[in-house]
LODRENDREN-37935 format. One record per residue (C-alpha): residue number from 1; chain; x, y, z. Coordinates in Angstrom, 3 decimals, padded with zeros to 6 digits. Example, Ala and Ser with C-alpha at 12.3 -4.5 7.8 and 13.67 -1.06 7.14 Angstrom:
// residues 2
ATOM     k   c          X          Y          Z
ATOM     1   A    012.300   -004.500    007.800
ATOM     2   A    013.670   -001.060    007.140
***
This chain:
// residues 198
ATOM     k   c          X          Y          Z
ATOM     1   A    000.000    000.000    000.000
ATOM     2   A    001.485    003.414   -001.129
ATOM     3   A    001.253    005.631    002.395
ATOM     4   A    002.385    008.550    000.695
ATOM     5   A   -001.399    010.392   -000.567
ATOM     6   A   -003.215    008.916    003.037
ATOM     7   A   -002.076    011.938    005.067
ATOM     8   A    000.407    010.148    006.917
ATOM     9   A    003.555    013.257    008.205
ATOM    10   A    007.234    011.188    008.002
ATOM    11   A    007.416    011.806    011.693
ATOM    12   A    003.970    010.511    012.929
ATOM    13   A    005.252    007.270    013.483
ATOM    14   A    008.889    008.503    014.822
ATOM    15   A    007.473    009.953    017.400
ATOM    16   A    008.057    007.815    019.832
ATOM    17   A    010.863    008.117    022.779
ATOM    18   A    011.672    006.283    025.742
ATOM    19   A    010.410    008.954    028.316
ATOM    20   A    006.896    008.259    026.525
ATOM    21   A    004.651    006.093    029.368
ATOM    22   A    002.473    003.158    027.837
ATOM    23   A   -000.913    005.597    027.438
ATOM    24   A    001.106    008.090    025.680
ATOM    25   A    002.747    005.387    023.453
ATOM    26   A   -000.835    003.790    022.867
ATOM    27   A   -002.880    006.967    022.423
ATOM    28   A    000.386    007.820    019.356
ATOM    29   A   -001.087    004.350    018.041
ATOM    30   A   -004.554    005.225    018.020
ATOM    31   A   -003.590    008.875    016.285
ATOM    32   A   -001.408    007.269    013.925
ATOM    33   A   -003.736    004.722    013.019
ATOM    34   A   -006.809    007.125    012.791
ATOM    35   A   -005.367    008.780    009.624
ATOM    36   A   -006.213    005.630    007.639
ATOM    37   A   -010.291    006.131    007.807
ATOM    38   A   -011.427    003.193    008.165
ATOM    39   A   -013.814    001.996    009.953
ATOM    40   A   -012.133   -001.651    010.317
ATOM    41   A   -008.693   -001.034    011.715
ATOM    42   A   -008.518   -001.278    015.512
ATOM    43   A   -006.083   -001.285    018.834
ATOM    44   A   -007.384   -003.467    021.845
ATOM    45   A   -005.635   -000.998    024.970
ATOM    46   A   -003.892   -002.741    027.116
ATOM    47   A   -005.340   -003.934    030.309
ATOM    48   A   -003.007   -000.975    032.164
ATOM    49   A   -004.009    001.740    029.960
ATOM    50   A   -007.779    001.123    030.569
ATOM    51   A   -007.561    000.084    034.330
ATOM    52   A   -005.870    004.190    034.207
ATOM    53   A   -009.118    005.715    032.427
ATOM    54   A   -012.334    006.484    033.405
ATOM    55   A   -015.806    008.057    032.187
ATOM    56   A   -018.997    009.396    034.264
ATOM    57   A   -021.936    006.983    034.622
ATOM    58   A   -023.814    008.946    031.685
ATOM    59   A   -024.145    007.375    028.104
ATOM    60   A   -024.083    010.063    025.067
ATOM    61   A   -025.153    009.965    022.272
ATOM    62   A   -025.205    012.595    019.194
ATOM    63   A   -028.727    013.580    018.510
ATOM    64   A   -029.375    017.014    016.140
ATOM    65   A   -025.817    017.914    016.299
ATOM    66   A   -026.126    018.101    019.839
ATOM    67   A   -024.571    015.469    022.798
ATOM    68   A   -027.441    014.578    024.513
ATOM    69   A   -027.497    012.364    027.871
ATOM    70   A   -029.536    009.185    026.888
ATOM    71   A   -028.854    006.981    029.782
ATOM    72   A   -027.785    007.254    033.477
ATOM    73   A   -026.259    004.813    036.022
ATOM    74   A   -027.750    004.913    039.585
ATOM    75   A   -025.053    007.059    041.010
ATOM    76   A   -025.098    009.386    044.421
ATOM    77   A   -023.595    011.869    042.759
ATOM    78   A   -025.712    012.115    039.498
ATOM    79   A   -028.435    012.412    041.444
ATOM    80   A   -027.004    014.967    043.864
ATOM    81   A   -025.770    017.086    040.996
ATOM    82   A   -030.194    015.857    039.741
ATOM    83   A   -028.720    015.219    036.257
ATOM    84   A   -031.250    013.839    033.759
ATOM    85   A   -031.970    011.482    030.751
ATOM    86   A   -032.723    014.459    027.694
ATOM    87   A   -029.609    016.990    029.128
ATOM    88   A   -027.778    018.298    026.400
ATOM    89   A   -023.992    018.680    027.498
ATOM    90   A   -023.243    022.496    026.398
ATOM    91   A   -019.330    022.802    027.425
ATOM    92   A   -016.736    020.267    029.098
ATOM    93   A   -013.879    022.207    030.909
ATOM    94   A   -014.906    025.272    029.438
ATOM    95   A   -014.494    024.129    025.842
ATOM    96   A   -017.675    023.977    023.853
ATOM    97   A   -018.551    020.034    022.653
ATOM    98   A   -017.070    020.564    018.911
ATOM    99   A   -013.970    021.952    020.310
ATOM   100   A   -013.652    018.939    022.383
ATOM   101   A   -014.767    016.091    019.494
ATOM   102   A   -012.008    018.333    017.132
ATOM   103   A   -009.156    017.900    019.355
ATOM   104   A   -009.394    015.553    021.478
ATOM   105   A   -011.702    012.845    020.764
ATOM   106   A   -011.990    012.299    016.706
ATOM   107   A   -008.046    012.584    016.125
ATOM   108   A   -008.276    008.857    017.942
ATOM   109   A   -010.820    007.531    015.943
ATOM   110   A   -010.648    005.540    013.138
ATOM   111   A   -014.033    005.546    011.189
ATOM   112   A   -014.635    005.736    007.464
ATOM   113   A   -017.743    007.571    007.990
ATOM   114   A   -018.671    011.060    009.997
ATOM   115   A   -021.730    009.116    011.358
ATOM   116   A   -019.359    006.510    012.058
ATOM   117   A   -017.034    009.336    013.912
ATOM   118   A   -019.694    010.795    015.382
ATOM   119   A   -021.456    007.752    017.161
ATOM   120   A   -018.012    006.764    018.482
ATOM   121   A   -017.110    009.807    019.568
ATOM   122   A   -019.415    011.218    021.424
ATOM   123   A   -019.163    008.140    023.772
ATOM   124   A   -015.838    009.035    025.104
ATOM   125   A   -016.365    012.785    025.476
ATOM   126   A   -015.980    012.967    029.079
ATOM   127   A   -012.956    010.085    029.277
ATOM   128   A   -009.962    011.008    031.545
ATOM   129   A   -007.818    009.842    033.992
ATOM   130   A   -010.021    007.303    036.449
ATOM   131   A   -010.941    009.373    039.492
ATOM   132   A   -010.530    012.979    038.096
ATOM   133   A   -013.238    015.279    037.974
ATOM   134   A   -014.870    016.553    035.172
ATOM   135   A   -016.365    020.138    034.709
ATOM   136   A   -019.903    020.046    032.752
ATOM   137   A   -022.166    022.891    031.034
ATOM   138   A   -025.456    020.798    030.971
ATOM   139   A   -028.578    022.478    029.706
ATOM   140   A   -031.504    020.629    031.169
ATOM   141   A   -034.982    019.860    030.280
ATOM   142   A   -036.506    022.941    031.077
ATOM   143   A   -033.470    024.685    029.335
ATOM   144   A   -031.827    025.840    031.927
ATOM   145   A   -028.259    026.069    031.724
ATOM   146   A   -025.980    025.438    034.990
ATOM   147   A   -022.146    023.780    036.004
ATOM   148   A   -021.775    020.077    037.237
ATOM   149   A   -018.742    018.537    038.286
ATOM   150   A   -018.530    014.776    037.885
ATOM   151   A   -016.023    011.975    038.871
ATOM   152   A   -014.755    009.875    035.889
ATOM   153   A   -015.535    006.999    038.102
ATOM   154   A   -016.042    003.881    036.064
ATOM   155   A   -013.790    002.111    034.491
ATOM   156   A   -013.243    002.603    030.833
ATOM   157   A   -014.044   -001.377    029.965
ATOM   158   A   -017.559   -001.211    031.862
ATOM   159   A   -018.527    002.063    030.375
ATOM   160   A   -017.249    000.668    026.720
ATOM   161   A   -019.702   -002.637    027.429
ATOM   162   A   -022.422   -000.726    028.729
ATOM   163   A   -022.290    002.179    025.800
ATOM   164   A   -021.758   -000.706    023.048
ATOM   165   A   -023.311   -003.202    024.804
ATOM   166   A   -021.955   -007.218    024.882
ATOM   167   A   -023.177   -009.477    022.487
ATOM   168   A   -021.936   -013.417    022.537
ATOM   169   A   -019.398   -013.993    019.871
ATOM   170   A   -021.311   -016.479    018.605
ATOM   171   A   -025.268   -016.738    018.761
ATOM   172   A   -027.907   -019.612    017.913
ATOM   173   A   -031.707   -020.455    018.269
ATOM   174   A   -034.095   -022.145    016.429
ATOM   175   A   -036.964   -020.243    015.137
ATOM   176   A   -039.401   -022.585    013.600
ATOM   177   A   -038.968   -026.079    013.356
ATOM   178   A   -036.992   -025.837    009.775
ATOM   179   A   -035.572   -022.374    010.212
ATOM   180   A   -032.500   -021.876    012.401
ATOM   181   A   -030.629   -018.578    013.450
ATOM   182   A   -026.875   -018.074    013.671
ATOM   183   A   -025.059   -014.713    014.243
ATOM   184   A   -021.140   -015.015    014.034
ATOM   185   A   -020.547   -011.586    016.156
ATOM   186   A   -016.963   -011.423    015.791
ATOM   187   A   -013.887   -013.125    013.334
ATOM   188   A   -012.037   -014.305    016.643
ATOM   189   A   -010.052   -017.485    015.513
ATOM   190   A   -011.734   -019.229    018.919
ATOM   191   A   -015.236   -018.358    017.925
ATOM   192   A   -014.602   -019.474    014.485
ATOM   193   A   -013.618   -022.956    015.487
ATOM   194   A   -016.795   -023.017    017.629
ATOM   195   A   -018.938   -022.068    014.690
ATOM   196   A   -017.472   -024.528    012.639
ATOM   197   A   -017.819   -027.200    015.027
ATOM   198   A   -022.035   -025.904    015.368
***
C-alpha cells in the first residue's frame, strides 16, 4: 500500500521516545492509526491503559448535532448534581462540545464515515484519567443552563460494554422447526472454530 497520498507526516510514526509512558505510546497508536479512515482497523488498549481511564456513569449519544445524555447509572452523585436522561452537554472544561470532538476525541478515531465518527465519539467525550473530575455545562430539560462537576468513576471497559453493549461472539436459536438462526458476532479465531464445530 502506497502511504504517501493517506495523510500520513514522516514523523507521525517517529514519534516515539523512551520517556513516553504506555498511554502516551498507545494513544500515538490510536492517532497514527486514525489517519487511515477506516472503519475496520482497531487497537485493543492494554489492560493498564484502561484500568488508568475512566468516564462518568452517563451514556451520550449525538442527537441534532447536539450530545445529549440518553442513559444514566444509579449514582449518588448524578443524582445529587439531579442530572437527567434528555440533558444536552453544552461545554466540558470550558471548551464547547465541537472543540472537544475536534481535538481531542476524533483525532483517535478511526471511522470511514462522519456518522461513524460521530457515534463513536461522542461516547468518550468525558474520558480522563479514572478518578478525576470533570467540569460540565449541561442544559436541562426545562433549558436551563448550569455547572456540574462529575467523577470519571467507572472504568473505561464497563462504560465501553455498557455504551456498546456485549453481544456473545457467537449466537444460535431455532426459530421454527426448519428455520434456524446463527449470528457469528466477531472473526475471533476461537469463535470461528466453535462455529465450525455448530
Amino acid at each position: 500500500m502506497d502511504l504517501r497520498n493517506c495523510g500520513w507526516k514522516s514523523n507521525t510514526i517517529l514519534q516515539t521516545s523512551t520517556e513516553q509512558t504506555v498511554s502516551d505510546y498507545y494513544m500515538l497508536l490510536l492517532k497514527s492509526l486514525a489517519l487511515l479512515h477506516d472503519g475496520h482497523t482497531r487497537i485493543n488498549l492494554s489492560e493498564e491503559v484502561i484500568l488508568q481511564l475512566g468516564h462518568p456513569p452517563v451514556k451520550i449519544r449525538p442527537i441534532e448535532g447536539k450530545a445529549i445524555i440518553v442513559d444514566i447509572k444509579d449514582d449518588d452523585e448524578l443524582q445529587k448534581e439531579h442530572i437527567q436522561i434528555g440533558s444536552e452537554i453544552v461545554k466540558i472544561d470550558g471548551y464547547s462540545v465541537p472543540d472537544v470532538l475536534a481535538k481531542d476525541v476524533y483525532p483517535y478515531i478511526c471511522a470511514s464515515t462522519q456518522q461513524a465518527l460521530e457515534d463513536e465519539g461522542y461516547n468518550f467525550l468525558l474520558i480522563g484519567n479514572r478518578g478525576t473530575k470533570v467540569s460540565i455545562d449541561i442544559r436541562d430539560v426545562q433549558g436551563q443552563i448550569r455547572t456540574v462537576t462529575l467523577t470519571r468513576n467507572k472504568s473505561l471497559g464497563s462504560h465501553v460494554m455498557w455504551t456498546f453493549g456485549f453481544r456473545q461472539p457467537l449466537e444460535h436459536k431455532i426459530i421454527d422447526d426448519d428455520i434456524a438462526y446463527f449470528a457469528l458476532n466477531t472473526f475471533g479465531e476461537s469463535e470461528i472454530r466453535q462455529f465450525d464445530c455448530a
